[in-house]
N, C-alpha and C positions, 0 to 999 in steps of 0.2 A: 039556679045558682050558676054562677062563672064559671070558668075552668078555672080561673086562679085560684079562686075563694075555694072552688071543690078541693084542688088539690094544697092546699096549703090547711087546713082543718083536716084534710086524710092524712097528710102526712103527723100534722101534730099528735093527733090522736095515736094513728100507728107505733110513733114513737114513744108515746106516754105507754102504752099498752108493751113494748118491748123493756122499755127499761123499768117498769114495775116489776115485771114476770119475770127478766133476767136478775133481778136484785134478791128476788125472792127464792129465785133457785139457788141463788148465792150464799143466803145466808144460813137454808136447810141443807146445804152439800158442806158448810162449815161449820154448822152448829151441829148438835148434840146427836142429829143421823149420822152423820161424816158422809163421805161421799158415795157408797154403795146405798145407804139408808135414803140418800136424793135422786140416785140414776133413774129411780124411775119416772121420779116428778122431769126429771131435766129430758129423760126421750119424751116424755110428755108434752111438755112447753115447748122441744124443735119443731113437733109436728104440728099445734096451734098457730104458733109465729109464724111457722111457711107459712098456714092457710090465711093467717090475718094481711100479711104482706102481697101476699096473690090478689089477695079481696081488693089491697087499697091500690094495685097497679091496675085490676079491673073493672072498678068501680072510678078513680080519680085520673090515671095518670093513659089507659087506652082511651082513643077517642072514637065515641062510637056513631055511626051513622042514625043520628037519631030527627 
């Protein structure tokens, strides 16, 4: 696959994958948990998103001597 093609499908997906996750901590930190009944979903989902975001800089966006 291209560099382009890699990095433009990693970033799409990255992004789908943030703005679900982020929407969703959204609605359990305002819906009927309130926001102490979400904190823990939401420390949850910073440390996934870091990892997902690392993955797609190290997998799409470093170039590796291959």
């Amino acid at each position: 696959m291209s560099y382009t093609v890699k990095l433009l499908a990693g970033f799409i997906g990255t992004a789908l994958l943030v703005i679900f996750v982020v929407g969703l901590s959204h609605s359990i930190s305002t819906g009927f948990a309130g926001f102490w009944g979400g904190f823990p979903f939401m420390m949850i989902i910073i440390v996934v998103l870091g990892m997902a975001i690392y993955d797609f800089w190290d997998e799409c966006v470093r170039r590796n001597n291959e």
